[in-house]
PyMOL Python script that loads the backbone (N, CA, C, O; Angstrom):
from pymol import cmd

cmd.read_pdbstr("""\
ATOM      1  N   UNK A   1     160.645-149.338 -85.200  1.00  0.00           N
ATOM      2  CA  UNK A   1     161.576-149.644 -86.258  1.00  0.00           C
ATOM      3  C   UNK A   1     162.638-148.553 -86.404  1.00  0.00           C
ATOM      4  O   UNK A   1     163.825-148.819 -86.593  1.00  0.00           O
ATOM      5  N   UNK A   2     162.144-147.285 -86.306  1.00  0.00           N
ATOM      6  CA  UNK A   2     162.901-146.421 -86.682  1.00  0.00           C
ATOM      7  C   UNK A   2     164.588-146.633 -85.367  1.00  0.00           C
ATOM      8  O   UNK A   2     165.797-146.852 -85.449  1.00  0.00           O
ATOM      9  N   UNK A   3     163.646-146.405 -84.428  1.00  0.00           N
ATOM     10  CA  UNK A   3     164.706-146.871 -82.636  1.00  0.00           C
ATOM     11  C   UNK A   3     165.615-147.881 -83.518  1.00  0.00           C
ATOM     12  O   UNK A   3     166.483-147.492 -84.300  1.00  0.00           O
ATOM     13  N   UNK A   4     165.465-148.497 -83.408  1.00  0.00           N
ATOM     14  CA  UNK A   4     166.015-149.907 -84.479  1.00  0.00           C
ATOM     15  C   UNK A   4     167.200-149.645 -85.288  1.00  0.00           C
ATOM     16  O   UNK A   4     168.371-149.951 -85.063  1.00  0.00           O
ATOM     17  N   UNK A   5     166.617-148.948 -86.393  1.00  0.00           N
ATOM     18  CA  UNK A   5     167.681-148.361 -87.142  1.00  0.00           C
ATOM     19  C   UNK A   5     168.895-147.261 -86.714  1.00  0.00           C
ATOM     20  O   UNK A   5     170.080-147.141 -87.024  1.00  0.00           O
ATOM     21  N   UNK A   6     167.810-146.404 -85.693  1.00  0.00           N
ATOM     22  CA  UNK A   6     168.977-145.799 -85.173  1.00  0.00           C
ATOM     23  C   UNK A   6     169.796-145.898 -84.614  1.00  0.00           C
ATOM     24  O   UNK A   6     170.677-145.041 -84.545  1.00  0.00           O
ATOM     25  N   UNK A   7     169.796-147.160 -83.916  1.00  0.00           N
ATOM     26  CA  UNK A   7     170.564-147.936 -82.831  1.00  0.00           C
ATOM     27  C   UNK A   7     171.807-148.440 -83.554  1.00  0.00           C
ATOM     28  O   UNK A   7     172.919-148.382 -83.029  1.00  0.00           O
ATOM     29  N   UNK A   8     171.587-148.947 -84.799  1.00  0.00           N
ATOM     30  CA  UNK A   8     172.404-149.591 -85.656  1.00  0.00           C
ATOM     31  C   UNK A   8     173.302-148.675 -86.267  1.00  0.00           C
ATOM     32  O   UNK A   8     174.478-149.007 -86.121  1.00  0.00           O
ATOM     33  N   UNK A   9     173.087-147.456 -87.008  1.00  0.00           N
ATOM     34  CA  UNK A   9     173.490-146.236 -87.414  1.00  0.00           C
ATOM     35  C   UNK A   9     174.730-145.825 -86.212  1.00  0.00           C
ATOM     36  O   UNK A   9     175.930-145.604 -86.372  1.00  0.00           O
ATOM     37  N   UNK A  10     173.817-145.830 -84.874  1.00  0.00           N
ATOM     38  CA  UNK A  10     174.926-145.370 -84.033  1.00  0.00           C
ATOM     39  C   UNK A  10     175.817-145.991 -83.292  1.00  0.00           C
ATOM     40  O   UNK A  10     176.558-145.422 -82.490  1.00  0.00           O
ATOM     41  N   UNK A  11     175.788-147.544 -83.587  1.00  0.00           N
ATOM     42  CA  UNK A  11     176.948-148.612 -82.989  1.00  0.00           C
ATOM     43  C   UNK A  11     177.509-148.180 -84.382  1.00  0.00           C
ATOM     44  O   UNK A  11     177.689-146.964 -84.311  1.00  0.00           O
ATOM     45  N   UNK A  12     177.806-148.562 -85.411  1.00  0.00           N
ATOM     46  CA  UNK A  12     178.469-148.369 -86.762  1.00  0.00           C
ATOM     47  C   UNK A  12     179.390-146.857 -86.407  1.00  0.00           C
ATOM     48  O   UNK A  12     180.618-146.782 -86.449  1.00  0.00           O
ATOM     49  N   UNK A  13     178.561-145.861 -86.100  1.00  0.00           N
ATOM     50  CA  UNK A  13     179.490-144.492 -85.883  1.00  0.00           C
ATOM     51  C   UNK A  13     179.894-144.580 -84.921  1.00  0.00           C
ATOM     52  O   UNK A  13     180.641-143.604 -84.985  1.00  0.00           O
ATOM     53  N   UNK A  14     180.075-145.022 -83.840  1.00  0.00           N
ATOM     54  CA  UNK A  14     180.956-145.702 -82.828  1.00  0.00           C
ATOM     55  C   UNK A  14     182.075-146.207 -82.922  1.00  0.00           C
ATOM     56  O   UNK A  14     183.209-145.792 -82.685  1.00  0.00           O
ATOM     57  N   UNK A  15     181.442-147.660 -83.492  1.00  0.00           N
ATOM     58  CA  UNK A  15     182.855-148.172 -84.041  1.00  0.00           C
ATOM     59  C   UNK A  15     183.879-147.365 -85.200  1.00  0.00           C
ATOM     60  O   UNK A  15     185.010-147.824 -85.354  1.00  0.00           O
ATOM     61  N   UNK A  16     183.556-146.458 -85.805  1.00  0.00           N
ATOM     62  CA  UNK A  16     184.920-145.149 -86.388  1.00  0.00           C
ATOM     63  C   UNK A  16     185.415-144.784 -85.572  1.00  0.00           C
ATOM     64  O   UNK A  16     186.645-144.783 -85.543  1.00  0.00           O
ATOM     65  N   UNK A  17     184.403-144.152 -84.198  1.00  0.00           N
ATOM     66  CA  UNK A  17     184.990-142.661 -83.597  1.00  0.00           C
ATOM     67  C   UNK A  17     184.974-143.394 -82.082  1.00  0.00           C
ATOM     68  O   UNK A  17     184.119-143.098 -81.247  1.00  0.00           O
ATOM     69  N   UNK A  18     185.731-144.106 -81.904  1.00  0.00           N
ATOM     70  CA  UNK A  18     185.559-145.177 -80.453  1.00  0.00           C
ATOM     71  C   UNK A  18     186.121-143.972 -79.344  1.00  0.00           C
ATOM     72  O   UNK A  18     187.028-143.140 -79.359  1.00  0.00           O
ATOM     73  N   UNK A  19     185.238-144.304 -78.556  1.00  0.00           N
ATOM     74  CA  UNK A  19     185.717-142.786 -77.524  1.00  0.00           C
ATOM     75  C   UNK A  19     184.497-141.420 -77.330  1.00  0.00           C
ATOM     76  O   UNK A  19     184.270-140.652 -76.394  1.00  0.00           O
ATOM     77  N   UNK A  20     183.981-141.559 -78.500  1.00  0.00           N
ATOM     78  CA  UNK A  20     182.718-140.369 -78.667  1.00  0.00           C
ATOM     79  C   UNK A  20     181.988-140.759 -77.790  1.00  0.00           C
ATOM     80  O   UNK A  20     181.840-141.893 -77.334  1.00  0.00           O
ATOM     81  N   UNK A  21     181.294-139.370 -77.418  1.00  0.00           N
ATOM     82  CA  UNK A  21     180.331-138.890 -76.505  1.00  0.00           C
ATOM     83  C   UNK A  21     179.523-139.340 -76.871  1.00  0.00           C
ATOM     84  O   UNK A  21     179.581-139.208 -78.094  1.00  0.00           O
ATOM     85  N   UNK A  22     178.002-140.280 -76.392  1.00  0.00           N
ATOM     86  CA  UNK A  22     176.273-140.037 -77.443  1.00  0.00           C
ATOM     87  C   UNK A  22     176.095-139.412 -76.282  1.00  0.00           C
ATOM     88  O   UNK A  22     176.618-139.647 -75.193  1.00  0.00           O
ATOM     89  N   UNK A  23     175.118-138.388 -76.668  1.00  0.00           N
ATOM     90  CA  UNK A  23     173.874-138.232 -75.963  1.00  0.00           C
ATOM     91  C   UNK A  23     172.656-138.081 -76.997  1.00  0.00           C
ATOM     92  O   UNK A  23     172.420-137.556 -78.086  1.00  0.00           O
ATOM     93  N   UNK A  24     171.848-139.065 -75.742  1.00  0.00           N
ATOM     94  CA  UNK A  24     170.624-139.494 -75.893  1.00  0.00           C
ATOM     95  C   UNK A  24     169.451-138.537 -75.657  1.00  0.00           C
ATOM     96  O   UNK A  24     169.457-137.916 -74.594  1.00  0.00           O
ATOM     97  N   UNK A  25     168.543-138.362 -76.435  1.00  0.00           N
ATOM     98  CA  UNK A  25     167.371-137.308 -76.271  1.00  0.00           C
ATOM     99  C   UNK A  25     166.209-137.904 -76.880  1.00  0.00           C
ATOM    100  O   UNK A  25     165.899-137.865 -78.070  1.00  0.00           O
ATOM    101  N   UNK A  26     165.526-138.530 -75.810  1.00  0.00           N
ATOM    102  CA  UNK A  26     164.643-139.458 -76.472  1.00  0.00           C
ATOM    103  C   UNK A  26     163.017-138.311 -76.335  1.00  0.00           C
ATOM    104  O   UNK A  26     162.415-138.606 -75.303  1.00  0.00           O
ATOM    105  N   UNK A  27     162.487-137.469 -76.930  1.00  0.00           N
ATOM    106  CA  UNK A  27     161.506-136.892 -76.880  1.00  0.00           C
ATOM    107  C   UNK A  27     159.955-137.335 -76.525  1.00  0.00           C
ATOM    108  O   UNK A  27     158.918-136.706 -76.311  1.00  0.00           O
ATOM    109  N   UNK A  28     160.341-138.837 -76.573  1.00  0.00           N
ATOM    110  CA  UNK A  28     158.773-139.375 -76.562  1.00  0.00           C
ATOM    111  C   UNK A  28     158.895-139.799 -75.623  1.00  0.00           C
ATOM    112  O   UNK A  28     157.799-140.202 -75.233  1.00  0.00           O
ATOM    113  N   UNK A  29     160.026-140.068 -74.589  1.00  0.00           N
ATOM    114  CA  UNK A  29     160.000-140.075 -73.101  1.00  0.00           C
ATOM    115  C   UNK A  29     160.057-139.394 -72.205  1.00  0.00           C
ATOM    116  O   UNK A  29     159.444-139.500 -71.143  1.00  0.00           O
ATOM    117  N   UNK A  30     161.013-138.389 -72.617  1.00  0.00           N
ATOM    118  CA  UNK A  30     161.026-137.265 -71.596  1.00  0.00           C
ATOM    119  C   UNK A  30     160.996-135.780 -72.664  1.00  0.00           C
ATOM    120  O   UNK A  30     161.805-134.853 -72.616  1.00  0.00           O
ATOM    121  N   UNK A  31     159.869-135.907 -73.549  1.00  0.00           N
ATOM    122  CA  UNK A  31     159.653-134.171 -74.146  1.00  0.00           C
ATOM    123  C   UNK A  31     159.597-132.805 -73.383  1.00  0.00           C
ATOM    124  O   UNK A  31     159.214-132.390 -72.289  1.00  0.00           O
ATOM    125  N   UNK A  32     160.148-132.343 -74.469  1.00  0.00           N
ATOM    126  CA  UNK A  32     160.685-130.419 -73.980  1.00  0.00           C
ATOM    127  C   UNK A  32     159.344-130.214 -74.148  1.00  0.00           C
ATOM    128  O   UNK A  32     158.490-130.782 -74.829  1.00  0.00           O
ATOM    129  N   UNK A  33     159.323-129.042 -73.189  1.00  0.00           N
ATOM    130  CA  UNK A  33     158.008-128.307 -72.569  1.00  0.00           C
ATOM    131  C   UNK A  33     157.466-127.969 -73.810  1.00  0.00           C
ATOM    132  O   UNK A  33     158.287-127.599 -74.649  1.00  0.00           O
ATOM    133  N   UNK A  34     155.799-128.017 -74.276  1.00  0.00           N
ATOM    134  CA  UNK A  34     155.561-127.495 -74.961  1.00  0.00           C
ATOM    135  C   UNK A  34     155.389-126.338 -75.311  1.00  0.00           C
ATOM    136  O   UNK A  34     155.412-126.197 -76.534  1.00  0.00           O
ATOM    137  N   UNK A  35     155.166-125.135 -74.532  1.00  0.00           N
ATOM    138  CA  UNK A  35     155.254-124.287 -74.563  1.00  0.00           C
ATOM    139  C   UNK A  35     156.183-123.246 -74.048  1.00  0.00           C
ATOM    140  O   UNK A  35     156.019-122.058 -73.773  1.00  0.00           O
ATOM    141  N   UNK A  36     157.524-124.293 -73.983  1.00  0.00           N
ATOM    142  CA  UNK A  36     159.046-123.303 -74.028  1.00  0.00           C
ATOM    143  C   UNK A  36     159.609-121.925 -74.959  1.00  0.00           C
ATOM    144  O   UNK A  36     159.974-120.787 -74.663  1.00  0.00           O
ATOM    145  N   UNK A  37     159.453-122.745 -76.305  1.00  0.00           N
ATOM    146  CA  UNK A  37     160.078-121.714 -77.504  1.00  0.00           C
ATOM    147  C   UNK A  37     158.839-121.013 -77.578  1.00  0.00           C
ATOM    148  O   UNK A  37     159.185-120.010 -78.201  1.00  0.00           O
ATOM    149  N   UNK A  38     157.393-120.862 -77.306  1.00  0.00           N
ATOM    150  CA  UNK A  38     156.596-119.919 -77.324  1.00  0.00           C
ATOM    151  C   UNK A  38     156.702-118.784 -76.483  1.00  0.00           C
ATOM    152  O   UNK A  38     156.629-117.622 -76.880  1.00  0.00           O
ATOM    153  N   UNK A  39     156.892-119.181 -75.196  1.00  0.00           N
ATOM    154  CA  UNK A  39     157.291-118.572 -74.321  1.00  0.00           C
ATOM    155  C   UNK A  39     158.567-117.264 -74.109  1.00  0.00           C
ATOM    156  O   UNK A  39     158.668-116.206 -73.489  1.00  0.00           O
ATOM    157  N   UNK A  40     159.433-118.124 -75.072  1.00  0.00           N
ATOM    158  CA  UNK A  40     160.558-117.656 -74.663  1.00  0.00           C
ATOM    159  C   UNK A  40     160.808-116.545 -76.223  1.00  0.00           C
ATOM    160  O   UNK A  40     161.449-115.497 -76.150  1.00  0.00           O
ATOM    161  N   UNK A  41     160.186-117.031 -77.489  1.00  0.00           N
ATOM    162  CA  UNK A  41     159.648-116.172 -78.262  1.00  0.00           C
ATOM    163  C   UNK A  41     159.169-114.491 -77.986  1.00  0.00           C
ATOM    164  O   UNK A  41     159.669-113.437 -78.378  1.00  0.00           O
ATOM    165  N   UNK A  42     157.746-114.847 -76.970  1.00  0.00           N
ATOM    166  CA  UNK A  42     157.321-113.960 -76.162  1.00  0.00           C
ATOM    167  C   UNK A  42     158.165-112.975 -75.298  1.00  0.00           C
ATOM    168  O   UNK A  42     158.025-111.753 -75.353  1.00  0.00           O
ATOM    169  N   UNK A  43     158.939-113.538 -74.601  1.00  0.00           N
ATOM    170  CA  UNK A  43     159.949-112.576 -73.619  1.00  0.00           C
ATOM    171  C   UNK A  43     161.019-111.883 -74.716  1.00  0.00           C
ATOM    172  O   UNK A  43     161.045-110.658 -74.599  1.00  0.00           O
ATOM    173  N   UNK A  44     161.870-112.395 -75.712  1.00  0.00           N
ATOM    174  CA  UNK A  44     162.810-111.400 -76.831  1.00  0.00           C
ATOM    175  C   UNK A  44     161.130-110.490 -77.212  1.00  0.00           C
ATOM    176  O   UNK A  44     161.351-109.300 -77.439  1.00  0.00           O
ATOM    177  N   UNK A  45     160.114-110.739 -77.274  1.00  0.00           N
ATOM    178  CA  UNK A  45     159.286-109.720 -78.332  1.00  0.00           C
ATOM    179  C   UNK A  45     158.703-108.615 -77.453  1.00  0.00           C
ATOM    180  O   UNK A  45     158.362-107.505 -77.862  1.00  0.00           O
ATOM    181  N   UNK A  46     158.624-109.098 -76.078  1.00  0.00           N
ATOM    182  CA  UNK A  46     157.824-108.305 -75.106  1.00  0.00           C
ATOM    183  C   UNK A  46     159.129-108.332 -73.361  1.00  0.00           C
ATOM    184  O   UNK A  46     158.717-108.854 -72.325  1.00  0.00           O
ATOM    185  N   UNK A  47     160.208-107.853 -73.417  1.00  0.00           N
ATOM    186  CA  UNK A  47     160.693-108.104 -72.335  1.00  0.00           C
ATOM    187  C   UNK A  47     160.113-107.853 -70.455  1.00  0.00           C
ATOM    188  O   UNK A  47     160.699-108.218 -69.436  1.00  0.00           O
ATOM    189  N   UNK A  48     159.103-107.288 -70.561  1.00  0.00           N
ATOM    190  CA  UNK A  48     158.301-107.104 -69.333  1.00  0.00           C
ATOM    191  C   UNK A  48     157.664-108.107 -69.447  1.00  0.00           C
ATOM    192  O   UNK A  48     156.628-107.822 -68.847  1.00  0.00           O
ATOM    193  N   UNK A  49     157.506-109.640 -70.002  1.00  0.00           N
ATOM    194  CA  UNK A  49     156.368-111.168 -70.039  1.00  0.00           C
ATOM    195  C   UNK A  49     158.070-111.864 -70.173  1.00  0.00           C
ATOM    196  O   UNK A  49     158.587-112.238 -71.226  1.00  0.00           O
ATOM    197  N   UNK A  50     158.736-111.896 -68.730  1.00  0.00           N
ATOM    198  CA  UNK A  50     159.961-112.805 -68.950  1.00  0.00           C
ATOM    199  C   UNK A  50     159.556-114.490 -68.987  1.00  0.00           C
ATOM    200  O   UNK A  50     158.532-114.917 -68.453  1.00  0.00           O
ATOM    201  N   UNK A  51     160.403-115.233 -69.609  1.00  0.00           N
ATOM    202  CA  UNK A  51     160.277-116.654 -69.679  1.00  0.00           C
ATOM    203  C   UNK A  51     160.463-117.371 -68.803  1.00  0.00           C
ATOM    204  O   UNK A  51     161.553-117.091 -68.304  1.00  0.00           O
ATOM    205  N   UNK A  52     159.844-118.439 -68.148  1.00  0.00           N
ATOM    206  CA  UNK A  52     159.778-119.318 -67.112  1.00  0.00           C
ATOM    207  C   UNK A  52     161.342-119.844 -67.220  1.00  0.00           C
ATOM    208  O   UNK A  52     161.879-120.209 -68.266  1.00  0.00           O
ATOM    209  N   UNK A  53     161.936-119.803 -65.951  1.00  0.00           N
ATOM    210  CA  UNK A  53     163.149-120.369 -65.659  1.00  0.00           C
ATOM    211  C   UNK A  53     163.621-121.699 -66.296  1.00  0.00           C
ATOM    212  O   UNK A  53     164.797-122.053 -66.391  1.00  0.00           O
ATOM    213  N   UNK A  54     162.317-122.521 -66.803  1.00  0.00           N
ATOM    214  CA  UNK A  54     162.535-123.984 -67.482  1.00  0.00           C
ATOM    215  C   UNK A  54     163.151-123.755 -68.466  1.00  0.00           C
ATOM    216  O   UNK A  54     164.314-124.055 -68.735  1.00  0.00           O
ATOM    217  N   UNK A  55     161.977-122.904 -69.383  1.00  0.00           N
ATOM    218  CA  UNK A  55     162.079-122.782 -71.102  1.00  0.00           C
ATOM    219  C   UNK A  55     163.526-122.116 -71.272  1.00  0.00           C
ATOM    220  O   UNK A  55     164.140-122.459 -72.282  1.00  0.00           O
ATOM    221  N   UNK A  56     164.325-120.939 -70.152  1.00  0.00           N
ATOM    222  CA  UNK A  56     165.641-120.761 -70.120  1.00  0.00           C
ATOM    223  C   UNK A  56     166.483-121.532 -70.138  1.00  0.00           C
ATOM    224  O   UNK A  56     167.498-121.464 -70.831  1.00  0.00           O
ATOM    225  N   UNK A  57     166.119-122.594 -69.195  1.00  0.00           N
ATOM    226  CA  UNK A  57     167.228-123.850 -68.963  1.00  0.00           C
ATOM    227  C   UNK A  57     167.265-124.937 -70.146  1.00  0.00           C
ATOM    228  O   UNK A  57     168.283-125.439 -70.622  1.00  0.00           O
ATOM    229  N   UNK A  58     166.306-125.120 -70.413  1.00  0.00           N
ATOM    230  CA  UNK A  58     166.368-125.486 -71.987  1.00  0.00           C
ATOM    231  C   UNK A  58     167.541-125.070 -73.096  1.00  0.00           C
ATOM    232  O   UNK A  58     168.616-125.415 -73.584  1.00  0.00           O
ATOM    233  N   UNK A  59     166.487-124.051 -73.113  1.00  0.00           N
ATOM    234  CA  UNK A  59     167.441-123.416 -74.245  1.00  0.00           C
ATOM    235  C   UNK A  59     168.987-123.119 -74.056  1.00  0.00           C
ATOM    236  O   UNK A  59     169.796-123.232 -74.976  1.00  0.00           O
ATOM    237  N   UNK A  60     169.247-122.807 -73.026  1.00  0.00           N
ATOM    238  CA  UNK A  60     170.902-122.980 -72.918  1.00  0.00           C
ATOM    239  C   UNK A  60     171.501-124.285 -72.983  1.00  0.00           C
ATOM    240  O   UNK A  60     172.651-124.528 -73.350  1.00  0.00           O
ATOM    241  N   UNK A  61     170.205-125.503 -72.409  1.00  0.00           N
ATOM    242  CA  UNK A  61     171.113-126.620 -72.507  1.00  0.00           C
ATOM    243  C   UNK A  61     171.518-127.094 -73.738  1.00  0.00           C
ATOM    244  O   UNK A  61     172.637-127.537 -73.996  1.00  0.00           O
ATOM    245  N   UNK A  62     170.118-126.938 -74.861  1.00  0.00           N
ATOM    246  CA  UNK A  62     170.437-127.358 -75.871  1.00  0.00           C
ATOM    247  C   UNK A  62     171.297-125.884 -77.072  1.00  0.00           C
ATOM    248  O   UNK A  62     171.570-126.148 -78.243  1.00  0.00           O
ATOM    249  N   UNK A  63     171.501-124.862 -76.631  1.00  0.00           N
ATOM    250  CA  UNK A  63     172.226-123.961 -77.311  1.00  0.00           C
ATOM    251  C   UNK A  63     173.844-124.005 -76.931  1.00  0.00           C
ATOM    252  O   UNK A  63     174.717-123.252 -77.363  1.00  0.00           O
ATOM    253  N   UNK A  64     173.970-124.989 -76.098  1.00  0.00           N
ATOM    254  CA  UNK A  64     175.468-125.164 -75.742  1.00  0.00           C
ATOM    255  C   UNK A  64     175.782-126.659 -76.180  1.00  0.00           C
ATOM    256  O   UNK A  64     176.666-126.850 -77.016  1.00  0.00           O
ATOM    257  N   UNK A  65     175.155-127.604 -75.694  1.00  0.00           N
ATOM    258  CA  UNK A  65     175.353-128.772 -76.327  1.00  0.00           C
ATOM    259  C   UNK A  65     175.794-128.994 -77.999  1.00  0.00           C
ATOM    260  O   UNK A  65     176.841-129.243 -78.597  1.00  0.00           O
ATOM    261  N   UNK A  66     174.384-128.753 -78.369  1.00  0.00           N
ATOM    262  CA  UNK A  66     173.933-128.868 -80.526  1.00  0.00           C
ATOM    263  C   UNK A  66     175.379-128.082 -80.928  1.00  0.00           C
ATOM    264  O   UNK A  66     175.850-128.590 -81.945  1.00  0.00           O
ATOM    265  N   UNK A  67     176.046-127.189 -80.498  1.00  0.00           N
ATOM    266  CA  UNK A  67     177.049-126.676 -81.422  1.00  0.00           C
ATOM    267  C   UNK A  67     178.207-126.979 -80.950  1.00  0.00           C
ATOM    268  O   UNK A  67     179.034-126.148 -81.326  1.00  0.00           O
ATOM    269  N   UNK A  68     178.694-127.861 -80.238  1.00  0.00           N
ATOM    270  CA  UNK A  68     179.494-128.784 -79.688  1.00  0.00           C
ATOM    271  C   UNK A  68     179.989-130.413 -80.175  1.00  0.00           C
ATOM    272  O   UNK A  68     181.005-131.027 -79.849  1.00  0.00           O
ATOM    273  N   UNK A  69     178.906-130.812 -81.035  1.00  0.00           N
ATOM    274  CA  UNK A  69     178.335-132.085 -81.295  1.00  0.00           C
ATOM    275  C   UNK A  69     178.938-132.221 -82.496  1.00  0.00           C
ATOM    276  O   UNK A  69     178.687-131.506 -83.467  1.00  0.00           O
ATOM    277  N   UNK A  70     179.808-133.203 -82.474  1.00  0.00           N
ATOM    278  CA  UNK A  70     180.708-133.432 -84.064  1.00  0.00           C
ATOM    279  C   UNK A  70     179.750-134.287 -85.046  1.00  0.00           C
ATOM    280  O   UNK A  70     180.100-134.707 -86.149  1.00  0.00           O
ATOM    281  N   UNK A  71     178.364-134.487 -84.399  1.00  0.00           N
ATOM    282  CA  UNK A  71     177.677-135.592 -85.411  1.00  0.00           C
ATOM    283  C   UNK A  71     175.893-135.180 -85.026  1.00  0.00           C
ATOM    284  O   UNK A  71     175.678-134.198 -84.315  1.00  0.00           O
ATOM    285  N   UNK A  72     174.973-135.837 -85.447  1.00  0.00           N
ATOM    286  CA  UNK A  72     173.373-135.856 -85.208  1.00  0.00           C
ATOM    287  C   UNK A  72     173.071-136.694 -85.497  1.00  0.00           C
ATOM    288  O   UNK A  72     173.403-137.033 -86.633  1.00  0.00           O
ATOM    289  N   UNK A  73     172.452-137.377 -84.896  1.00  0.00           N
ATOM    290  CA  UNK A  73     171.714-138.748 -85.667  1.00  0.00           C
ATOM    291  C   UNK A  73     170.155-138.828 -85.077  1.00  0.00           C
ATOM    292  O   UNK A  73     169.787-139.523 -84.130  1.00  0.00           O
ATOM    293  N   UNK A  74     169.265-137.854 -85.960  1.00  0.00           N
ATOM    294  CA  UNK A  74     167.909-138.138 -85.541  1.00  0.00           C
ATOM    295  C   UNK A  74     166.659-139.562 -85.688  1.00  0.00           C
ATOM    296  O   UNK A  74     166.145-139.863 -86.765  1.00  0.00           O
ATOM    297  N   UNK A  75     166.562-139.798 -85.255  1.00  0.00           N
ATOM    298  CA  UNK A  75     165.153-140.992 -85.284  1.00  0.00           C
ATOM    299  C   UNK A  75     164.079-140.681 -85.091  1.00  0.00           C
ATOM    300  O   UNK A  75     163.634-140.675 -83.943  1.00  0.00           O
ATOM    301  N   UNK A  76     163.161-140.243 -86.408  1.00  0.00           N
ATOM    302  CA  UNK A  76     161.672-139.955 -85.924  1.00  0.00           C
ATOM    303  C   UNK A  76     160.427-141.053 -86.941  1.00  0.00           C
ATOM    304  O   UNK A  76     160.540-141.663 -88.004  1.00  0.00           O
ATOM    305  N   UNK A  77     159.353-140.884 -86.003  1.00  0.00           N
ATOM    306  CA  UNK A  77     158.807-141.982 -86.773  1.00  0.00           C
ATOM    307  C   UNK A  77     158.227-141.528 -88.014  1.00  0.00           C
ATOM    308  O   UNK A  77     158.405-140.353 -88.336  1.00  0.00           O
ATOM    309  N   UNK A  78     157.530-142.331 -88.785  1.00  0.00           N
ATOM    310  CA  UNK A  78     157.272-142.075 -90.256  1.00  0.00           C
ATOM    311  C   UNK A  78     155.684-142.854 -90.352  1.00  0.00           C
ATOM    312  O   UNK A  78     155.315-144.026 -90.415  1.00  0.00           O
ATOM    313  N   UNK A  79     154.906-141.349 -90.321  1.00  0.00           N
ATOM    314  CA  UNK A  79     153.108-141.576 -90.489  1.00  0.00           C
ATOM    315  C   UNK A  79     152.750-141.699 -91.869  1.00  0.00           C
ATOM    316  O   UNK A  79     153.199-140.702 -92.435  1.00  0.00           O
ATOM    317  N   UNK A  80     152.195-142.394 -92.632  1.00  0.00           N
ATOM    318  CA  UNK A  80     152.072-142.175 -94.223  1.00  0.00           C
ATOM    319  C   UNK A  80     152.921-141.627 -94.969  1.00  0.00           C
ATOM    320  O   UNK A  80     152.700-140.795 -95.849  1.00  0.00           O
ATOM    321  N   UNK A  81     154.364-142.271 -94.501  1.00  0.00           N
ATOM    322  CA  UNK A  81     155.512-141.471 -95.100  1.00  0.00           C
ATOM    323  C   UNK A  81     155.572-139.985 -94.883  1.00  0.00           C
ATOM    324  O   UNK A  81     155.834-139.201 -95.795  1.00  0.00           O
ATOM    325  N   UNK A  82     155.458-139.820 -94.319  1.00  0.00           N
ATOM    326  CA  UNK A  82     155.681-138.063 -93.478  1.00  0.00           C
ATOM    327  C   UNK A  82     156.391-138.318 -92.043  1.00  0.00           C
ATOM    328  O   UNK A  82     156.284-139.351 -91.383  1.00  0.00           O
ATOM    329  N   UNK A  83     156.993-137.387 -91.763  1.00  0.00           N
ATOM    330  CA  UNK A  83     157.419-137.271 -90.142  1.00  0.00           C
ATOM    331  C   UNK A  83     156.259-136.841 -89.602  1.00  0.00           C
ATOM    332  O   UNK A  83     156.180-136.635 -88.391  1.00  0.00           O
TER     333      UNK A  83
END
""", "prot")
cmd.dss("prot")
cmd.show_as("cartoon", "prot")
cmd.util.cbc("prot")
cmd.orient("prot")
């Protein structure tokens, strides 16, 4: 349901901004490493335990992208009314 709604949310902001970029980050298909931001936590606290080349590539992808992005439109599901 939520997919659903978001889908709708983001044809609607479309049709304003005709021409915009989406990108898509669907987490429950293709999720970020779980143990990236631990990792990479670890290497700023301890620089001799450097971070796996992934959890780097990550983080630059999404530290260059997210502050680029004139909009967000998250979709997550909803367990007993909680995320």
């Amino acid at each position: 349901m939520s997919r659903a709604l978001a889908d709708t949310a983001e044809q609607a902001w479309l049709a304003e901004h005709p021409g915009a970029v989406v990108t898509r980050r669907d987490l429950g298909a293709r999720p970020l490493p779980g143990d990236a931001w631990t990792a990479l936590a670890r290497a700023v606290a301890d620089p001799s335990a450097p971070a796996p080349e992934e959890a780097r590539e990550h983080l630059h992808l999404l530290g260059v992208e997210l502050p680029e992005a004139d909009a967000f439109l998250f979709a997550v599901p909803l367990y007993n009314r909680t995320v």
